[in-house]
C-alpha positions as CSV (number, residue, x, y, z in Angstrom):
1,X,23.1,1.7,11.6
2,X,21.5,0.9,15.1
3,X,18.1,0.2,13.1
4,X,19.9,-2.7,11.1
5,X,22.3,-4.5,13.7
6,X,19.5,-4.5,16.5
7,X,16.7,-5.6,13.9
8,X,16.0,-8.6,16.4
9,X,14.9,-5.5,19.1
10,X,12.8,-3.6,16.7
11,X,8.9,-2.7,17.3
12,X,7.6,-5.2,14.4
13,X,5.5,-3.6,11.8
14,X,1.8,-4.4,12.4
15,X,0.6,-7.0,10.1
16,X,-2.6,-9.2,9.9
17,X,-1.8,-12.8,9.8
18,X,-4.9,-14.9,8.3
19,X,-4.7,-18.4,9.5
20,X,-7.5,-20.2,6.8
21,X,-7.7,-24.1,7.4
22,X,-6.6,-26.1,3.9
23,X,-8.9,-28.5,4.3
24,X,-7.7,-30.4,1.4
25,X,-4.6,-31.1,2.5
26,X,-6.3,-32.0,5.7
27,X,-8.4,-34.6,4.7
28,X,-6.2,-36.1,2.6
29,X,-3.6,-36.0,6.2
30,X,-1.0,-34.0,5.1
31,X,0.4,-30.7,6.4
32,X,-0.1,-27.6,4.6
33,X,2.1,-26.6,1.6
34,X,4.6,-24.5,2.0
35,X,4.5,-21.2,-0.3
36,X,6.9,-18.9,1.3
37,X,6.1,-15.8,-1.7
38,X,5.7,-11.9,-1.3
39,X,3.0,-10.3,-3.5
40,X,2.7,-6.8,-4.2
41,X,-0.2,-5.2,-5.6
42,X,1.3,-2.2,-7.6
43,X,-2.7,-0.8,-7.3
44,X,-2.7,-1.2,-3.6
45,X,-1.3,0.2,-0.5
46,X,-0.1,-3.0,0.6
47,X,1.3,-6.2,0.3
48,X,0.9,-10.0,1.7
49,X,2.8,-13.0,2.1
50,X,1.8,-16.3,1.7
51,X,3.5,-18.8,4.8
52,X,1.8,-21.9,3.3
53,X,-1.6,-22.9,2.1
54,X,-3.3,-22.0,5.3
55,X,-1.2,-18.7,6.5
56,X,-1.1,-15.2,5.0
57,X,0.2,-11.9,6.2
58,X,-1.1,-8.9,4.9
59,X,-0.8,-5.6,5.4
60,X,2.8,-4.8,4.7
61,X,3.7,-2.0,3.4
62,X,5.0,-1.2,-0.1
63,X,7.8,0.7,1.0
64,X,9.0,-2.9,2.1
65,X,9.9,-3.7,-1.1
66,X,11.4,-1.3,-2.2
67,X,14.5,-2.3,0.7
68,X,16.5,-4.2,-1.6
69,X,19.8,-6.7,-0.8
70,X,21.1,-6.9,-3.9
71,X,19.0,-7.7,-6.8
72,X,15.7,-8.8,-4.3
73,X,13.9,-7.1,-1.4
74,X,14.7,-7.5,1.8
75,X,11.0,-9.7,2.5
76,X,12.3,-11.6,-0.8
77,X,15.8,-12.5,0.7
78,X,14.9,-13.5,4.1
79,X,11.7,-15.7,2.4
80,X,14.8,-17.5,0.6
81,X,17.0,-18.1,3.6
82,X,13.7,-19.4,5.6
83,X,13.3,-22.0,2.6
84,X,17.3,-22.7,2.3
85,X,16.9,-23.6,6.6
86,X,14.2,-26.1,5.7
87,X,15.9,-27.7,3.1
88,X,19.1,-28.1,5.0
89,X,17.3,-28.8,8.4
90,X,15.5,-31.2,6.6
91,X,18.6,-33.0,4.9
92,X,20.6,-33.0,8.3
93,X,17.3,-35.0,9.7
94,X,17.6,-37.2,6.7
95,X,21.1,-37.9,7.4
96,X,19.8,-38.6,11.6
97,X,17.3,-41.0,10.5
98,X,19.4,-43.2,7.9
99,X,22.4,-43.1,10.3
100,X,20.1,-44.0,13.3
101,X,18.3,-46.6,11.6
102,X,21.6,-48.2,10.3
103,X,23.2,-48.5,13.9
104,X,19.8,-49.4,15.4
105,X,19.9,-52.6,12.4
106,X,23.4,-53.0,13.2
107,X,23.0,-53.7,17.0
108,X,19.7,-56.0,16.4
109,X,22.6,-58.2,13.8
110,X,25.1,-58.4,16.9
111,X,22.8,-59.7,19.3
112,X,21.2,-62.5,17.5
């Protein structure tokens, strides 16, 4: 039970993270796309993830998916609730920017 409720304090498994420029999505300016997927090779002895188009991790192992949370592994689930923070970080900074932009409009109205 310790292993699970102090996961934050745990020794992390050793992986290799592969940072490979995407130099099309460089040139063209833009930031590299986001993958956020766990592959398993049922032929090797261990798995990657893909961050986005520039980042891998490999070297997990197996047994990691075999850790399941309901229907999904463990890697699986938290890959989801990194994506569902994005979407709703990103919609709460939607939300900041239209508000922002509306009171900044409204105060240049009121001082002409």
């Amino acid at each position: 039970m310790d292993l699970h409720i102090g996961y934050e304090t745990v020794e992390p498994w050793a992986v290799t993270r592969t940072d490979t420029p995407d130099t099309k999505a460089r040139a063209a300016g833009q930031a590299p796309k986001s993958v956020l997927k766990s592959l398993l090779d049922e032929n090797s002895k261990e798995g990657r993830i893909v961050i986005d188009s520039e980042t891998v991790l490999a070297g997990m192992p197996p047994e990691a998916w075999s850790y399941k949370l309901g229907n999904r592994s463990a890697l699986d689930w938290v890959l989801d609730q990194h994506k569902g923070r994005v979407i709703t970080l990103l919609a709460r900074v939607a939300r900041v920017s239209v508000e922002t932009v509306r009171l900044v409009e409204a105060l240049k109205g009121g001082l002409r």
